[in-house]
C-alpha positions as CSV (number, residue, x, y, z in Angstrom):
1,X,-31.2,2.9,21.3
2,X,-31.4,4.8,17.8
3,X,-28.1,6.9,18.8
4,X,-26.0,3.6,19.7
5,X,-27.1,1.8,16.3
6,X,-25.9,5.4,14.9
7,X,-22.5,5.4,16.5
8,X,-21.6,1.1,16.1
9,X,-22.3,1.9,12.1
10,X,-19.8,5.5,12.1
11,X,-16.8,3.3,14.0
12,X,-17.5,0.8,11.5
13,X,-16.5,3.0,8.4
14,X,-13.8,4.7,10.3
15,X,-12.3,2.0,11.2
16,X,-12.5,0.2,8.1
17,X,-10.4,3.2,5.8
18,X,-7.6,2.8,8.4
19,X,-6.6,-0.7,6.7
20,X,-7.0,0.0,3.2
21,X,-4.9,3.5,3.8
22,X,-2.2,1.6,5.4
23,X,-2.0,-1.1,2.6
24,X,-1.7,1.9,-0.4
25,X,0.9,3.4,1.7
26,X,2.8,0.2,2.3
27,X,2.5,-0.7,-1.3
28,X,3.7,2.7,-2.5
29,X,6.7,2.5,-0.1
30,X,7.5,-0.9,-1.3
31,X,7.5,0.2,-4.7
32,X,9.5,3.7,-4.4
33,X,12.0,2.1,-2.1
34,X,12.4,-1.1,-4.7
35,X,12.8,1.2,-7.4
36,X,15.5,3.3,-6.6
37,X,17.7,0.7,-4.3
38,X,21.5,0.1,-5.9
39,X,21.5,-3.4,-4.3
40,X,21.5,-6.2,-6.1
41,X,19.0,-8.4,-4.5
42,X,16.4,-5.9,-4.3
43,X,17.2,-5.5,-8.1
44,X,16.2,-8.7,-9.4
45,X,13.3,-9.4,-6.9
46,X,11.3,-6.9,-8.2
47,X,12.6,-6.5,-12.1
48,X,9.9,-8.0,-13.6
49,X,7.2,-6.0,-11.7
50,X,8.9,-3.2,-12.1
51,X,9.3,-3.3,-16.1
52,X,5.6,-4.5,-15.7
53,X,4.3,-1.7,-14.5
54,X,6.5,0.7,-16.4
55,X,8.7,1.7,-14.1
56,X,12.3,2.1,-15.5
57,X,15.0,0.9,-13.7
58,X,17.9,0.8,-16.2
């Protein structure tokens, strides 16, 4: 009984880093891809962050 009380709490923190991985990766995506796009659109939906957060785009 010890070992599978062991073993629920290890898949509980491997599991849980997936998540919070995939979000910083998303985010930095987001951010990189919004930062360097020509278009328009993606322009001036993220201008505001991006001057916010010191990211030139001018």
């Amino acid at each position: 009984m010890k070992t599978l009380n062991q073993t629920q709490a290890r898949a509980t923190v491997d599991t849980g880093l997936l998540p919070i991985l995939s979000a910083v990766a998303a985010g930095v995506f987001l951010i990189y891809f919004t930062g360097f796009a020509q278009a328009a659109q993606y322009h001036d939906s993220a201008h505001d962050t991006r001057h916010t957060l010191a990211f030139p785009c001018h």
